[in-house]
C-alpha positions as CSV (number, residue, x, y, z in Angstrom):
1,X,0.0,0.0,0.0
2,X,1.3,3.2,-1.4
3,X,1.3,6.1,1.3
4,X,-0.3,9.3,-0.1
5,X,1.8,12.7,-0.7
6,X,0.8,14.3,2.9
7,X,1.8,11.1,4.9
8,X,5.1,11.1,2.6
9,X,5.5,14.7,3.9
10,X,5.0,14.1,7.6
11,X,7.8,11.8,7.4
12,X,10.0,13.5,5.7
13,X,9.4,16.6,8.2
14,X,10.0,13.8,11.2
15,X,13.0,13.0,9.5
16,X,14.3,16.2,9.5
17,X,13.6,17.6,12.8
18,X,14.8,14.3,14.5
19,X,18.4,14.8,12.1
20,X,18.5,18.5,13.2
21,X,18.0,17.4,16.8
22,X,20.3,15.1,17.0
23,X,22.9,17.5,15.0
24,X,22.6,19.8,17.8
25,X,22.6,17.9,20.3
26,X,26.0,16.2,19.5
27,X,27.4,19.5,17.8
28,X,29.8,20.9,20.4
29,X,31.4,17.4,21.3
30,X,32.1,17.0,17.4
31,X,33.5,20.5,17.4
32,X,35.9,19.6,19.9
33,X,36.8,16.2,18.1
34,X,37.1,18.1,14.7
35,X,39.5,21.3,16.2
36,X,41.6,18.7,17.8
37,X,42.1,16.7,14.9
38,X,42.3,19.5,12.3
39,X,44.4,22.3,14.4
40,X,41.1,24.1,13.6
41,X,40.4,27.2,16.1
42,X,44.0,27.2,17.2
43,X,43.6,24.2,19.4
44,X,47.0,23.0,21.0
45,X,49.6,20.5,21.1
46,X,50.3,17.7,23.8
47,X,53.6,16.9,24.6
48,X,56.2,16.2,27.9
49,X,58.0,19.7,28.1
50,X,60.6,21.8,26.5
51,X,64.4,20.9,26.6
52,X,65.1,24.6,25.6
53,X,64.0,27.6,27.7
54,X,64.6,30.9,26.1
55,X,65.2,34.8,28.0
56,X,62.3,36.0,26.1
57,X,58.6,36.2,27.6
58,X,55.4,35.8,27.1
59,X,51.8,36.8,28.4
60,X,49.5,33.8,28.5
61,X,46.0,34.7,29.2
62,X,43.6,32.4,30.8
63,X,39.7,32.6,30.5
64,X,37.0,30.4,31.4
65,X,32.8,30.0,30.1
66,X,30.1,27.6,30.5
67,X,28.1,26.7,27.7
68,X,24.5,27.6,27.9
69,X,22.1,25.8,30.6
70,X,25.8,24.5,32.0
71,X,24.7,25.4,36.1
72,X,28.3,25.5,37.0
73,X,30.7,28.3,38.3
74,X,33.6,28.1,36.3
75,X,36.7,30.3,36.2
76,X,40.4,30.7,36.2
77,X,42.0,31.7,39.2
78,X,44.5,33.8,37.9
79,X,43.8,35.9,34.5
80,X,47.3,36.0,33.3
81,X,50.8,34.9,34.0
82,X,54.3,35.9,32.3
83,X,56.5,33.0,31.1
84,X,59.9,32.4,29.9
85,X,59.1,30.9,26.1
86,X,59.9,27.4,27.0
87,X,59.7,27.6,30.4
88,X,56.9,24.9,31.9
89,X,53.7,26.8,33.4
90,X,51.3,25.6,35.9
91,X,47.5,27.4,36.3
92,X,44.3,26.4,38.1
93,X,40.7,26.9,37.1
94,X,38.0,26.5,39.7
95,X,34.5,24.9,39.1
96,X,31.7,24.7,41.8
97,X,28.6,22.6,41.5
98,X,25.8,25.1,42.8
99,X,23.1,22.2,42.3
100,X,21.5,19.7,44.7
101,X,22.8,16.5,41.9
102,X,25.7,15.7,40.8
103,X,26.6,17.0,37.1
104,X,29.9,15.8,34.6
105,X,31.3,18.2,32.0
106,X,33.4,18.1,29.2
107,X,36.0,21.2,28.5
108,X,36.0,21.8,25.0
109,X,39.8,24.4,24.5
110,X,41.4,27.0,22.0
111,X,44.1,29.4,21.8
112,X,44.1,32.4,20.3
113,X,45.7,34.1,18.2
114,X,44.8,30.9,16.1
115,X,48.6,31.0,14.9
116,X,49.8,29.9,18.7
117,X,47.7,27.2,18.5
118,X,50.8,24.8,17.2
119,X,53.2,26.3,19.5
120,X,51.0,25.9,22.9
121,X,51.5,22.6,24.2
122,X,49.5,21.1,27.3
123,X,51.6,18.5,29.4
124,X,48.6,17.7,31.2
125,X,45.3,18.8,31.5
126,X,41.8,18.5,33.4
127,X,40.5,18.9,29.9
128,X,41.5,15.6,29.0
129,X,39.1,13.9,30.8
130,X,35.2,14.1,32.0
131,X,35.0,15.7,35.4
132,X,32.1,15.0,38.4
133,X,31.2,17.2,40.4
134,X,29.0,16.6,43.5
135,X,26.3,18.6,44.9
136,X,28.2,21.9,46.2
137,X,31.7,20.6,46.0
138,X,34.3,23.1,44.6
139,X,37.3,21.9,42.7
140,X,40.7,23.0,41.5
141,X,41.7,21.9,38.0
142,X,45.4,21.8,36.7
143,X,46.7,23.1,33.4
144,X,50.5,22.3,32.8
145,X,51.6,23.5,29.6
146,X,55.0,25.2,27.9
147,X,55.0,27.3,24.3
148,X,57.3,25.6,22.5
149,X,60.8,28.1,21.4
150,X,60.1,27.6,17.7
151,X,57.6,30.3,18.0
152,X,60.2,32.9,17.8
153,X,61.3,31.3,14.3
154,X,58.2,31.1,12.9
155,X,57.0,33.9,10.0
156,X,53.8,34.7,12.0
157,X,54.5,33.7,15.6
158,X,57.6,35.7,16.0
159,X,55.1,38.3,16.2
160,X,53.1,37.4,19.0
161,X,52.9,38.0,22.6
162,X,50.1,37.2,24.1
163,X,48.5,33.9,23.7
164,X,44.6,33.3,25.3
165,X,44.1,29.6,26.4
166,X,40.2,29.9,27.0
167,X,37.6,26.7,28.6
168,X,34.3,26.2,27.7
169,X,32.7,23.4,30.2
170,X,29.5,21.7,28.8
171,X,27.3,19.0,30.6
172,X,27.5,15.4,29.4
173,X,25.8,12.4,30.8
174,X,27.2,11.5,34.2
175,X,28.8,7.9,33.7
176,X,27.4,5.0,34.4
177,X,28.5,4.7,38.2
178,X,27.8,8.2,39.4
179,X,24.3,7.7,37.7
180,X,23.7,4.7,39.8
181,X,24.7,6.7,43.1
182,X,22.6,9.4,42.2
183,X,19.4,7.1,42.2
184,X,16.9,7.5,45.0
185,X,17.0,5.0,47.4
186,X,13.9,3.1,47.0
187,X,11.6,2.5,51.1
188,X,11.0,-1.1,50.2
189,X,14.5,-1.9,49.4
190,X,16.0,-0.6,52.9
191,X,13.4,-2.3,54.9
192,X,12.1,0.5,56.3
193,X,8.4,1.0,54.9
């Protein structure tokens, strides 16, 4: 049985609006995936640290957001430090879970000027992995990174002196353990009804 031109339609529409959905819905984790594996959006480098550390400085900048309906408090706790190019650098953002439940984010990264993005290398990073926060707990969240000497011999880089490293934290689905602490504790399974 043939369906007729407005049942065609409906579905077609369903189809859309449940592609678009899902589009959104999975856009900024893509993002991330697609600056990290392009260089995209000047997204860094991950390495173990410099061997050379030159006189000359430079001004990195720190900032911190939350993507939208993300209840955290989220921000660096310093705005801006002066390094020797080279020279290994350590900074701490601070997110606080305001909520009565337990939320996990995801930091999606970038560096601007887009140029410094192959020359800012992260050692280690709380980006790297999901983070949990529990009703009202406040953490603080490690950034160890170095811009790498070449910088100064590169046609564009030479030029720059301040490089921005900014976070934006977005909720994810809490993993499969914190989920299950999260349930309410049923009456008739404690004995107590």
């Amino acid at each position: 049985m043939a369906m007729d031109a407005k049942t065609r339609t409906v579905a077609r529409l369903a189809g859309v609006v449940l592609l678009m959905g899902s589009l959104a819905w999975a856009s900024v984790p893509l993002y991330n995936l697609f600056c990290r594996v392009t260089g995209f959006g000047g997204v860094t480098q991950v390495g173990a640290g410099s061997d050379e550390i030159l006189e000359d400085t430079i001004t990195i900048r720190f900032e911190g957001s939350l993507e939208r309906g993300m209840p955290w408090q989220f921000k660096p706790e310093v705005r801006q430090m002066e390094l020797r190019i080279g020279e290994t650098g350590l900074a701490f953002y601070e997110a606080h879970n305001p909520t009565d439940r337990p939320i996990a984010g995801q930091a999606s990264y970038n560096v601007a000027p887009y140029q410094a993005g192959g020359f800012f290398t992260k050692i280690d990073c709380f980006c790297f992995t999901e983070q949990v926060l529990q009703p009202g707990e406040t953490v603080r969240m490690p950034v160890t990174f170095y811009v790498d000497p070449e910088i100064v011999d590169d046609r564009e880089g030479q030029y720059i002196h301040t490089i921005t490293l900014g976070y934006t934290f977005y909720e994810i689905d809490l993993p499969e353990t914190e989920q299950q602490a999260a349930l309410p504790i049923d009456a008739s399974e404690t004995g107590l009804n």
